[in-house]
C-alpha atoms as a printed R data frame, in Angstrom:
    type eleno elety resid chain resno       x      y       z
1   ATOM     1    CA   UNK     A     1   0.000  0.000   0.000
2   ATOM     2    CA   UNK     A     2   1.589  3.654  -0.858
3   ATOM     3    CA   UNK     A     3   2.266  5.812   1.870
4   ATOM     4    CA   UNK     A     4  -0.392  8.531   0.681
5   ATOM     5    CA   UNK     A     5  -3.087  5.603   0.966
6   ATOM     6    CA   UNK     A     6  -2.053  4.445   4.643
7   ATOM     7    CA   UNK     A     7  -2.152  8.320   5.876
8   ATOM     8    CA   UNK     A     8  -5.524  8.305   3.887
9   ATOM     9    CA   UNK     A     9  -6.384  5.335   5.631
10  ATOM    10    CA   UNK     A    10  -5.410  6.495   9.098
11  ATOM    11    CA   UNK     A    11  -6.900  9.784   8.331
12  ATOM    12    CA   UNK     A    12 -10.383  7.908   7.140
13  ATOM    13    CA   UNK     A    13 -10.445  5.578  10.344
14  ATOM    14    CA   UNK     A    14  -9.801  8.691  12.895
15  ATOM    15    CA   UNK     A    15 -12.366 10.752  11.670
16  ATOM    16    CA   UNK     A    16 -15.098  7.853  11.489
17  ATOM    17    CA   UNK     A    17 -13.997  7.035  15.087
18  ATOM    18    CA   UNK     A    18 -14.802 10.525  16.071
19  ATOM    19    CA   UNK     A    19 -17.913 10.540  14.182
20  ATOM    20    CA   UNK     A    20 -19.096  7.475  15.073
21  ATOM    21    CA   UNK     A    21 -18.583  8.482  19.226
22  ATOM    22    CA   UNK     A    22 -20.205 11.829  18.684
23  ATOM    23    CA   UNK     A    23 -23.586  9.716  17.248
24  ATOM    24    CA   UNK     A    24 -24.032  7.543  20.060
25  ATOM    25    CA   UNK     A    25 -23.346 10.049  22.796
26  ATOM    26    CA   UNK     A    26 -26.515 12.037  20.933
27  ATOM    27    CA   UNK     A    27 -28.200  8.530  21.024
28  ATOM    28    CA   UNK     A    28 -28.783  7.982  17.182
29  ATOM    29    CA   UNK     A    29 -29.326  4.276  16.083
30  ATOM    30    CA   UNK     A    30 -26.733  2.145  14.344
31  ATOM    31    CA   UNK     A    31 -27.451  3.501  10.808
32  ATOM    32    CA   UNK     A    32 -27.341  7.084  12.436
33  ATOM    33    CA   UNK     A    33 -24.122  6.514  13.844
34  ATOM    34    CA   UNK     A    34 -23.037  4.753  10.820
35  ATOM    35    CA   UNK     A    35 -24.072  8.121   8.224
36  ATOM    36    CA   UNK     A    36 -22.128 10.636  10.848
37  ATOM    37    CA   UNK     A    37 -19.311  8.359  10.445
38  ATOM    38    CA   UNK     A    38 -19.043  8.496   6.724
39  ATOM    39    CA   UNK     A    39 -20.137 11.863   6.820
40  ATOM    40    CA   UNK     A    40 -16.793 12.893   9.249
41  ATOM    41    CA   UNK     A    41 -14.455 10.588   7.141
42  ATOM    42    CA   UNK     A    42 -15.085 11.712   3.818
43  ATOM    43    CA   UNK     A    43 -16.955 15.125   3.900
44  ATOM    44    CA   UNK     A    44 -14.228 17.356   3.609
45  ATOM    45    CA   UNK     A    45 -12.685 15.499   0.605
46  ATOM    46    CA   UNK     A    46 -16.160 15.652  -1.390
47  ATOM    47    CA   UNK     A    47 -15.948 19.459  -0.471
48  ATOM    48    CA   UNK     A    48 -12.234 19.649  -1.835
49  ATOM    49    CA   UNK     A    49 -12.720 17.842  -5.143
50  ATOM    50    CA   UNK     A    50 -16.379 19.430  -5.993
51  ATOM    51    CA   UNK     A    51 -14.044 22.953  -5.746
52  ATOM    52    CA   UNK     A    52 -10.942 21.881  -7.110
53  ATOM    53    CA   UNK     A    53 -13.105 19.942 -10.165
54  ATOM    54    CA   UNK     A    54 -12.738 16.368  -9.746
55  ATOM    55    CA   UNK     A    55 -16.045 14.945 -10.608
56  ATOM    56    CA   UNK     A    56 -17.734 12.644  -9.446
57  ATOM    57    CA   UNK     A    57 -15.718 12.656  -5.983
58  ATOM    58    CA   UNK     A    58 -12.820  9.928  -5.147
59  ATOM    59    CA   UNK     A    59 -15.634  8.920  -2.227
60  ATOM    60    CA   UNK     A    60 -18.130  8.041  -4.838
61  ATOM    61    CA   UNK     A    61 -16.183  6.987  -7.480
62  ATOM    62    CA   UNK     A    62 -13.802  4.397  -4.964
63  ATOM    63    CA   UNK     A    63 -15.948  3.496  -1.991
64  ATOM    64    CA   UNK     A    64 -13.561  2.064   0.081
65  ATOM    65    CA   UNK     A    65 -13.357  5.044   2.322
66  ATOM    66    CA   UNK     A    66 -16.701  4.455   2.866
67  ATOM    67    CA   UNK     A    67 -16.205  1.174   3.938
68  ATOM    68    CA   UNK     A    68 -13.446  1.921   5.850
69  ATOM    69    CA   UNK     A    69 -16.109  4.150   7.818
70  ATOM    70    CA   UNK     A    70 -18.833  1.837   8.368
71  ATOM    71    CA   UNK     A    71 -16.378 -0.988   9.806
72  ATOM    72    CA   UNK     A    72 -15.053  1.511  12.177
73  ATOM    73    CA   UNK     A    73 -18.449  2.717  12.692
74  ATOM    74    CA   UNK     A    74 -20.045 -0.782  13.700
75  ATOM    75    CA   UNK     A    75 -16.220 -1.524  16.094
76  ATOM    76    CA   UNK     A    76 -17.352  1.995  17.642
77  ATOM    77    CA   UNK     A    77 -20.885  1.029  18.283
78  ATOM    78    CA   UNK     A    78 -19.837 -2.574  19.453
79  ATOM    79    CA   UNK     A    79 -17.631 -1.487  22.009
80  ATOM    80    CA   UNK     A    80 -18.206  1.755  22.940
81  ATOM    81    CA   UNK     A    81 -18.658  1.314  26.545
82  ATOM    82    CA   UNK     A    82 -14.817  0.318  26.501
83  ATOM    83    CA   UNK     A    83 -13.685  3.269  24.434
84  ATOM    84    CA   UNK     A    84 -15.823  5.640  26.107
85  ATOM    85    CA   UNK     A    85 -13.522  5.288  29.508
86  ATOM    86    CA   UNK     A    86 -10.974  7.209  27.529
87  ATOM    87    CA   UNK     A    87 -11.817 11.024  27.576
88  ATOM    88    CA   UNK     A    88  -9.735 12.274  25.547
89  ATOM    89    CA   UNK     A    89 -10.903  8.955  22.749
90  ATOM    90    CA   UNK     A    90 -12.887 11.627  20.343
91  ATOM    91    CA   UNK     A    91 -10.696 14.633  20.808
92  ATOM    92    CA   UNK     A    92  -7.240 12.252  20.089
93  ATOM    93    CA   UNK     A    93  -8.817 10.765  16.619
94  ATOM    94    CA   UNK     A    94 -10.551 13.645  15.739
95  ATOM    95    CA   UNK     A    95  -6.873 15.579  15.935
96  ATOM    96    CA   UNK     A    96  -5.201 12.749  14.103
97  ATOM    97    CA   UNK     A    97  -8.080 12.798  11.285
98  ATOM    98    CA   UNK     A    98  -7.720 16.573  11.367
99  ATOM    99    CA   UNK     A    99  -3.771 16.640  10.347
100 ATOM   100    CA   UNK     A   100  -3.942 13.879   8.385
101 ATOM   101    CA   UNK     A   101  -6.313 15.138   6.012
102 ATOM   102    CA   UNK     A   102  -5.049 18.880   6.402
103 ATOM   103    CA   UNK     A   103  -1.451 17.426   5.099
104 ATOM   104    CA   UNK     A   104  -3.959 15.022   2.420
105 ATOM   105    CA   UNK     A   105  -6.288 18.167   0.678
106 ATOM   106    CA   UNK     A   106  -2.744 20.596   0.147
107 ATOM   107    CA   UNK     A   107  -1.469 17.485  -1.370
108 ATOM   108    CA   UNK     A   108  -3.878 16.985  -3.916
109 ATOM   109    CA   UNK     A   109  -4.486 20.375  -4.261
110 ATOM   110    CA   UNK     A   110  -0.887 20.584  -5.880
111 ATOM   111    CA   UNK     A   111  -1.993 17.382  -7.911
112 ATOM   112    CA   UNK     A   112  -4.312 19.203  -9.280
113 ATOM   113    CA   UNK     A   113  -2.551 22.473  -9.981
114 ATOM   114    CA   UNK     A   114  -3.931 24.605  -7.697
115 ATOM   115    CA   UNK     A   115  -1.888 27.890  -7.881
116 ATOM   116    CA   UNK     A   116  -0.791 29.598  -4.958
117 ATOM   117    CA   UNK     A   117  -0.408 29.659  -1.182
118 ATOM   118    CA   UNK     A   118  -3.678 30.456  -0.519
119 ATOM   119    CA   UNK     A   119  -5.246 28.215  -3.090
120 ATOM   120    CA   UNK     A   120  -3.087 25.139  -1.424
121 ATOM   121    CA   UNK     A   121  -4.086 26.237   2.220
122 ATOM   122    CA   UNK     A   122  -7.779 26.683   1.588
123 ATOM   123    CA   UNK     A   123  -8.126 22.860   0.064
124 ATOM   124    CA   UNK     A   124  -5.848 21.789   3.059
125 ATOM   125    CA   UNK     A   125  -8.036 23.459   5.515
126 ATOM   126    CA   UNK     A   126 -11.418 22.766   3.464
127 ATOM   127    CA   UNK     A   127 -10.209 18.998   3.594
128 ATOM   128    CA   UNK     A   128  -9.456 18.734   7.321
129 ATOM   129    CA   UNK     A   129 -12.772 20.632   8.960
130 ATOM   130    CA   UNK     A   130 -15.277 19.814   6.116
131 ATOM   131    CA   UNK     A   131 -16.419 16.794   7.584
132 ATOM   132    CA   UNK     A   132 -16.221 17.990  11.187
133 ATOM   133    CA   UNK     A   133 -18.365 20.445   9.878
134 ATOM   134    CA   UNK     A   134 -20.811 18.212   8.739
135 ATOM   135    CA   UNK     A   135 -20.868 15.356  11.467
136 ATOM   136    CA   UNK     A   136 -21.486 18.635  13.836
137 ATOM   137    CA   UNK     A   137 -24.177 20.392  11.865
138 ATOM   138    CA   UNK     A   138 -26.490 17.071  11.719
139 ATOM   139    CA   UNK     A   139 -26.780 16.908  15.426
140 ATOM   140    CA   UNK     A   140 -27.779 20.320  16.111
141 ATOM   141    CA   UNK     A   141 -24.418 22.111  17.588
142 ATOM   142    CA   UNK     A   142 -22.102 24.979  16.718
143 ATOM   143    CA   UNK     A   143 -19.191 23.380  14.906
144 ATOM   144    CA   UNK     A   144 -16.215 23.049  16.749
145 ATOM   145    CA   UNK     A   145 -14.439 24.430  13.945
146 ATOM   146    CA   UNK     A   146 -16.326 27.527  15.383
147 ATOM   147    CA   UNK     A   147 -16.010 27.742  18.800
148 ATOM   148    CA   UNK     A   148 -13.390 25.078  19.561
149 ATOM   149    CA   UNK     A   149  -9.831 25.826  21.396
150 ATOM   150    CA   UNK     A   150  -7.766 26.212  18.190
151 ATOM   151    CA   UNK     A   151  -9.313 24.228  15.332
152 ATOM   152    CA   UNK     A   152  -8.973 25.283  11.813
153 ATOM   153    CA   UNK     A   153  -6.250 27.531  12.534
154 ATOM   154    CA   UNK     A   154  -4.229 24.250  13.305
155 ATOM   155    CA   UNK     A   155  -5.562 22.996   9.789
156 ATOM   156    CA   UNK     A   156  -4.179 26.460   8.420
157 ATOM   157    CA   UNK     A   157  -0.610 26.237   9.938
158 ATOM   158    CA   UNK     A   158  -0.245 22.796   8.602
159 ATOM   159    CA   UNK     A   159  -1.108 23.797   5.154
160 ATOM   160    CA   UNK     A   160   1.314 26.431   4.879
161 ATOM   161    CA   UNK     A   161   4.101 23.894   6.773
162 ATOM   162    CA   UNK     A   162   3.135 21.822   3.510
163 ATOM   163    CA   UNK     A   163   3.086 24.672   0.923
164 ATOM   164    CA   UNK     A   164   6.524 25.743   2.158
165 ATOM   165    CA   UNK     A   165   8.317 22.056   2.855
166 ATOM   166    CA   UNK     A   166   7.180 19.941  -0.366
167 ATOM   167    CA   UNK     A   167   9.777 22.333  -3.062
168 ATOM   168    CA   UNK     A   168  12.535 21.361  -0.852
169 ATOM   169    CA   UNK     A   169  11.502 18.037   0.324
170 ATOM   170    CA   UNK     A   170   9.712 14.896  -1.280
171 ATOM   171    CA   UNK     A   171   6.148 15.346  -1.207
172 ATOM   172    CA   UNK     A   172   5.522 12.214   1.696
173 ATOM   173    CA   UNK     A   173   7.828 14.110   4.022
174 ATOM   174    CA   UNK     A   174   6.313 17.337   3.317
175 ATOM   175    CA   UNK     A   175   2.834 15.438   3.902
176 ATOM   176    CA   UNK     A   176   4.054 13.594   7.003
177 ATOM   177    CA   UNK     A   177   5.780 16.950   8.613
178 ATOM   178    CA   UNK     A   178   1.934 18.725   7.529
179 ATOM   179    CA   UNK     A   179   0.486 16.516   9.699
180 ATOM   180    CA   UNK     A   180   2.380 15.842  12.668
181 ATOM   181    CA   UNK     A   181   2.331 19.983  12.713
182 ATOM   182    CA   UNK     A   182  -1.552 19.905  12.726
183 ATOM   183    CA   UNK     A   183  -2.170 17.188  15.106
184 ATOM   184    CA   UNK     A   184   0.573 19.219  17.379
185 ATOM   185    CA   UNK     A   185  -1.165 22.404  17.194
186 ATOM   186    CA   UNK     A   186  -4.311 21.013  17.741
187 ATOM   187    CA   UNK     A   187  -3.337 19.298  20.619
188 ATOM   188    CA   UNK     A   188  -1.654 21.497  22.519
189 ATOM   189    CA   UNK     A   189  -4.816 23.818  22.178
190 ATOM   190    CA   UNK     A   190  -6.899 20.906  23.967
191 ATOM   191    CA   UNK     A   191  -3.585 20.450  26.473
192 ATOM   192    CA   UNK     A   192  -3.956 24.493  27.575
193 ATOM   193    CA   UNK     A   193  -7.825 25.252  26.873
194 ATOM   194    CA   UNK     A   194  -6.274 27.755  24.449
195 ATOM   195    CA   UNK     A   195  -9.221 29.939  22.103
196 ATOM   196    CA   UNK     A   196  -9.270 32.686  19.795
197 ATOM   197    CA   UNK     A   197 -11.064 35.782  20.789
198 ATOM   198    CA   UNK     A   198 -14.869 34.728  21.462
199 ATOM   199    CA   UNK     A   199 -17.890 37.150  20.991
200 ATOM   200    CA   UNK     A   200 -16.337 39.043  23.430
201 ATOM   201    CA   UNK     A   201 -13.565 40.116  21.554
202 ATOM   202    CA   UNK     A   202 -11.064 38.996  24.770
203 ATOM   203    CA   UNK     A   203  -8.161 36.144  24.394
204 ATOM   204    CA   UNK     A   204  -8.468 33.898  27.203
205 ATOM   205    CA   UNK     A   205  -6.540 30.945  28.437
206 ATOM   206    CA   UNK     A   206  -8.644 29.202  30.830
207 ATOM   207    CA   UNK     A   207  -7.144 27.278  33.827
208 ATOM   208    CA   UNK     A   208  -8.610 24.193  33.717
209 ATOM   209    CA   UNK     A   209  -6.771 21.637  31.673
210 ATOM   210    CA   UNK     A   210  -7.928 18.425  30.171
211 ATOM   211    CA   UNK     A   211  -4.998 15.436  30.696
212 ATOM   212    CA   UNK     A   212  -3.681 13.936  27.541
């Protein structure tokens, strides 16, 4: 298996994981729990290739993402009462789905010959929250991408760690660096309870800190 298709693959079985846990703590059935996992996984990369012009989507046209989701999906449902005794379970693969796929959309951005920083950045960033987006809309809550600790500014640093590492480096190493950057960011916002100015326009660092 190439390298791009095992981060894809990691990427694909975080963000399902996530997905999955966030349906049955809102109590949806199995085949609820199942669509908000496939939803989180591959979201953001429908988003990214309706934009960037690859049509019909790699999800639709190759559904072993898909697949990929649902078995995680049904593992999730099966044995959540074991997974659920790890807090930190949704926030750890939804951080490792978010730099994964951050480090995956500027990547094929570039295949694609997207021009530009911001061009490479956007699909990166598009790639990594879309789903999140998604998976949070269906149940009726603000999108963390909105509101949570540092989020898509994670997804934005690791896009521009990949738009200014792949000239110099090969593009796997640019991809891995991308997401270990993202995942970094991330968690180190969820370590310190660090947000961006809220409605209230004031930066705040709260004191309470979750253990990772």
């Amino acid at each position: 298996m190439e390298v791009i298709s095992v981060l894809e693959f990691i990427g694909t079985a975080a963000f399902a994981i996530s997905g999955a846990l966030l349906g049955i703590e809102k109590r949806l059935d199995l085949f609820g729990v199942i669509f908000m996992s496939i939803t989180t996984a591959v979201g953001g990369g429908i988003f990214r290739d309706l934009i960037i012009g690859t049509i019909p989507p790699s999800a639709i046209k190759d559904p072993v993402f898909s697949i990929i989701a649902i078995i995680c999906a049904i593992i999730t449902f099966m044995f959540y009462t074991y997974i659920s005794k790890f807090r930190i379970s949704m926030v750890l693969s939804d951080a490792i789905g978010l730099g994964v796929f951050t480090a995956v959309g500027s990547n094929a951005a570039v295949n694609n010959e997207v021009i530009g920083c911001f061009g490479v950045v956007a699909m990166g960033v598009l790639t990594g929250v879309g789903g999140g987006i998604l998976r949070d809309m269906f149940v009726k809550q603000i999108p963390n991408v909105f509101k949570k600790e540092v989020y898509a500014v994670a997804c934005v640093i690791g896009g521009l760690t990949f738009y200014f590492t792949y000239p110099y480096v090969s593009r796997i190493i640019a991809m891995y660096i991308s997401s270990i950057i993202t995942f970094s960011v991330r968690m180190i916002a969820v370590k310190y309870n660090i947000n961006l100015p809220a409605g209230d326009n004031n930066f705040f660092i709260e004191k309470d800190m979750i253990d990772v």
